[in-house]
N, C-alpha and C positions, 0 to 999 in steps of 0.2 A: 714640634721641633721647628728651629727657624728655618729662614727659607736657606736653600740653599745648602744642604748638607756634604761633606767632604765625603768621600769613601774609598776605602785605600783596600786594594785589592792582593793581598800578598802572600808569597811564596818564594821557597828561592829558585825556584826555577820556570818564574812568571811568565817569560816568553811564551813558554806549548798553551798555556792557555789563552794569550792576550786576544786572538782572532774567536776561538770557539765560543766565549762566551758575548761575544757582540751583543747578543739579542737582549740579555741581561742588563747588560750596561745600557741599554738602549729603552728600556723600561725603567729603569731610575734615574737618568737622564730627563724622561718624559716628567716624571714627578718632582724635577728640580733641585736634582743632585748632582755633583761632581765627581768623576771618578778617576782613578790614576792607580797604578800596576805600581808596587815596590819588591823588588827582590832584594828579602832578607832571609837570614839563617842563624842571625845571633839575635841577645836580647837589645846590645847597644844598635844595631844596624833597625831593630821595629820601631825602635822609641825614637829613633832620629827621622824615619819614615812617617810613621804615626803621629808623631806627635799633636796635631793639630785635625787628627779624623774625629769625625763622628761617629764611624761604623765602620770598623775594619771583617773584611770577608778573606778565611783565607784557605786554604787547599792541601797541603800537606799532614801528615800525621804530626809532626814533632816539631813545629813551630813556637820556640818559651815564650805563652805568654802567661811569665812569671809574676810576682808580687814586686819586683824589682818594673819589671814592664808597665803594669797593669798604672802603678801610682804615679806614672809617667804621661799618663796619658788623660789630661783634664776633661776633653772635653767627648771623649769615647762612648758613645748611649751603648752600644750594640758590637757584639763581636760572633762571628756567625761562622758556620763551617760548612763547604762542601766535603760533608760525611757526616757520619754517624759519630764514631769517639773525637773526643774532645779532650787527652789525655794529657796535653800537654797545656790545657787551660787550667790555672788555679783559680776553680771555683771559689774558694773561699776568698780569696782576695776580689775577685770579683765583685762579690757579693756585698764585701763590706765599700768599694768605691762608687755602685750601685750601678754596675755594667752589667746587662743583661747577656746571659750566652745562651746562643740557640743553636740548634741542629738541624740538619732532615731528617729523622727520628722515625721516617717511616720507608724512608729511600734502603732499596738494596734488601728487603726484608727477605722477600720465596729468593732471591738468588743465593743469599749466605745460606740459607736453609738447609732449600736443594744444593750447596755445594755439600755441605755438611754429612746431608744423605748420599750422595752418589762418592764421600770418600770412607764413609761406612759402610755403605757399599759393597766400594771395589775390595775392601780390607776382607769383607766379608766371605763372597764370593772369591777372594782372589785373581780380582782381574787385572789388576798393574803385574803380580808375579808372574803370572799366565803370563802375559802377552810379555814379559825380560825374557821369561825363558824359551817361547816360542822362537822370539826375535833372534833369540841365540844359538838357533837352529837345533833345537829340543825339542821331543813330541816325546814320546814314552818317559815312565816318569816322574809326572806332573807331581802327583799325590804327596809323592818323595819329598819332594823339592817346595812344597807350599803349606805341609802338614795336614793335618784334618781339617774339614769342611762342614760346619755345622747348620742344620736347617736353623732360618732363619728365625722362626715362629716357635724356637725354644732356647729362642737367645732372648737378654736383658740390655737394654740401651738406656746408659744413666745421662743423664743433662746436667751438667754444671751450671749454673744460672737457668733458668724457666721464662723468660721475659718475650719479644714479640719474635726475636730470632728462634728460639729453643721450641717456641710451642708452635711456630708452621714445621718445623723439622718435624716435633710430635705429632704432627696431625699427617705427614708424608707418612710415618715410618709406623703407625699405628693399628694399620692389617697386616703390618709382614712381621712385626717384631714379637714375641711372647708376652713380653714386660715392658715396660717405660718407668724410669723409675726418673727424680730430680731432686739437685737440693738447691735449694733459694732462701737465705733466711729472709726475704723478703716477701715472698710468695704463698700462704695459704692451702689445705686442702682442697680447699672451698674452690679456691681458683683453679686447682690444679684438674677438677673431678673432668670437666669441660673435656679435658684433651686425655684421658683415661692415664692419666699419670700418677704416680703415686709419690709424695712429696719423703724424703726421707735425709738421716743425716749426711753428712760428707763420708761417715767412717763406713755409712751402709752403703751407700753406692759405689766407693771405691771396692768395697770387699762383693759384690754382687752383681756388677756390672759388666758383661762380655764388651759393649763398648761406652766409650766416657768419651761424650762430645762437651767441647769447653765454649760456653758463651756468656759468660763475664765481662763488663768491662773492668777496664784498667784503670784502677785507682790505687792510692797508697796501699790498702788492706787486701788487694788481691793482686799486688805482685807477688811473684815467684810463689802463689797459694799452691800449684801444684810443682812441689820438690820430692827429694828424694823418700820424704818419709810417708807422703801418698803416693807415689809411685811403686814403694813395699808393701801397700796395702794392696793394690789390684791385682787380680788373677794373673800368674804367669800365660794365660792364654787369653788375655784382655787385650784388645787396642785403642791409645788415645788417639783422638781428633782434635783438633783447634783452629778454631777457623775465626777466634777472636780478635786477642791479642800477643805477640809473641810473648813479651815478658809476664804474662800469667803462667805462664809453664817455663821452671828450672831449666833450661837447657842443657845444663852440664849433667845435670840429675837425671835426666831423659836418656841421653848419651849415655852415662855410665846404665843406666838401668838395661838399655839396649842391648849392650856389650855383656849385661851380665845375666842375659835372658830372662830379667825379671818379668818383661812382659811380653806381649807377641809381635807387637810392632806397635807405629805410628801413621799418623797423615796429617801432614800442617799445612797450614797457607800463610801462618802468621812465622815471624822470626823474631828473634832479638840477638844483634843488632838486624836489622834490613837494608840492603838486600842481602841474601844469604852469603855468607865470605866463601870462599872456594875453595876453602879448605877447611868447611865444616865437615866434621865427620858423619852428621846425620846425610852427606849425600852419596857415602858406601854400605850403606845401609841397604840390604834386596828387598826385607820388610818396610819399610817406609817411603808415604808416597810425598812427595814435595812439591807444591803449586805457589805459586812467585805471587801471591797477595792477589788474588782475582777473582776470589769467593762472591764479590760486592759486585761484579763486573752482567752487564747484559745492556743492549741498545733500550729496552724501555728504560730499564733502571737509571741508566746518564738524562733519558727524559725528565723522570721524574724529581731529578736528583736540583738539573738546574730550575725546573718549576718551583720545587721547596724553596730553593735558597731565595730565589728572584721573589716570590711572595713574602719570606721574614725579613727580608731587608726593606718590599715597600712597603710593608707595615711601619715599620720605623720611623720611615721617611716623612710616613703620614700621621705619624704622631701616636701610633697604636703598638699593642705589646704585641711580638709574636707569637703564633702558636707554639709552639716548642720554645719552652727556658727551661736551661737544665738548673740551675742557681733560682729555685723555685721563691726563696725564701729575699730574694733581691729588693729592693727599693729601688726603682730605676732613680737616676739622680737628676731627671728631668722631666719625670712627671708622664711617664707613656701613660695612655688611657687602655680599657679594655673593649673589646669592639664589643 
């Protein structure tokens, strides 16, 4: 790369991070780069910002950078994200202008996990109804009021996607659970055997599943994949989990399924829209546990998180591709090398 590379650091609500990541800026600085904060939230506000970066890093979940964005932007090697989805990057446009998009692909893994497991959990056990109805000054009762209680080690936990999230959850929940079941058309026996999983279709796992954790991401073919007509498939005494992404799971399909006891409840961390409106009805729900997007969240995890980014961007810098591209099939359009 020539000397001196621009770097546009954006978000629309750039301020909370401008001071935290110092240390960052201060490491690509050393290797001879420029950096400057743009707070955008539209496509026209990025392209007027970027226009003239080499590497935009940016923060938010839903950032467009669209085909409209992306062909705007000449001189772009590298578009990088603090996180994991990249849902609102058009890979394929990417790919064909020859910008590389990279992740932390390894940030935040045992904590979505472990989230995943302690709100299968709590569902399980019944510890959020527990403690509404203690807090409501309830003690006899309980049974009533939260249904049957099934040992855990003759219950079935199906996984929606199999990938690095799905299989530490598998490997937490793999002496307590009876079953493990997944489906991934991308995934293998083969691979599955490792974490005592049994890989099966979507129609078996929704129909065999006591709980169905979602770890998909979000792309065009798996929005709204769980709606109303897999929601008819799962056990009336089944609970989903989603600790993915909100719009992989029908909202209004979930709601209505709710209301009409098709299932036994929920636990999400994700929403669509975010943050959750105040007058969603999934928050009169007693079955359903709702956590405000924090699944990813723990003090090593932010460690880890700004190490990732702070090394894919001075790879760049230095003329090298970085470990994580999700647009595998890319031509960078300036000749990265491979270390």
């Amino acid at each position: 790369m020539a000397s001196g590379p621009q770097i546009v650091l954006v978000d629309s609500q750039i301020q909370a991070f401008s001071d935290e990541i110092a240390p960052e800026r201060a490491v690509w600085t050393s290797l001879g780069a420029t950096t400057k904060f743009a707070r955008c939230s539209t496509e026209d506000e990025i392209i007027e910002a970027c226009k003239d970066a080499d590497i935009l890093v940016y923060f938010g979940l839903y950032t467009p950078f669209s085909e409209k964005v992306l062909s705007s932007l000449p001189k772009c090697q590298l578009i990088a994200r603090y996180g994991i989805g990249m849902d609102s990057v058009d890979l394929d446009a990417a790919t064909r202008y020859g910008i590389v998009v990279s992740n932390a692909a390894e940030y935040c893994v045992p904590e979505v996990a472990d989230h995943a497991t302690a709100l299968i959990l709590s569902q399980a056990r019944r510890v959020t109804m527990l403690d509404r109805f203690v807090h409501a000054g309830n003690w006899a009762g309980a049974t009533a009021h939260t249904g049957k209680i099934i040992r855990l080690s003759t219950q079935t936990v199906g996984f929606i996607g199999f990938g690095r999230i799905a299989r530490h959850a598998a490997n937490n929940m793999v002496n307590m659970f009876g079953t493990l079941l997944a489906y991934d058309p991308y995934v293998s026996q083969d691979q599955a055997d490792a974490f005592k999983v049994r890989m099966v279709s979507m129609d078996e796992l929704l129909a065999q599943s006591d709980y169905i954790s979602v770890h998909t991401p979000l792309m065009p073919q798996t929005r709204g994949l769980i709606g109303a007509a897999e929601l008819a498939k799962m056990k009336p005494t089944a609970f989903l989990v989603n600790t993915s992404r909100g719009p992989v799971v029908d909202e209004k399909a979930l709601v209505n399924a709710l209301q009409a006891k098709q299932i036994a409840g929920a636990a999400l961390d994700v929403f669509d829209p975010e943050p959750l409106v105040a007058e969603s009805p999934l928050r009169n729900f007693d079955n359903v546990i709702l956590t405000p997007h924090t699944a990813a969240y723990s003090e090593q995890a932010i460690v880890d998180l700004r190490a990732a980014v702070t090394k894919t961007v001075g790879d760049v810098i230095e003329g090298y591709l970085p470990r994580y591209i999700l647009n595998a099939k890319v031509t960078p359009r300036f000749g990265l090398l491979r270390r």
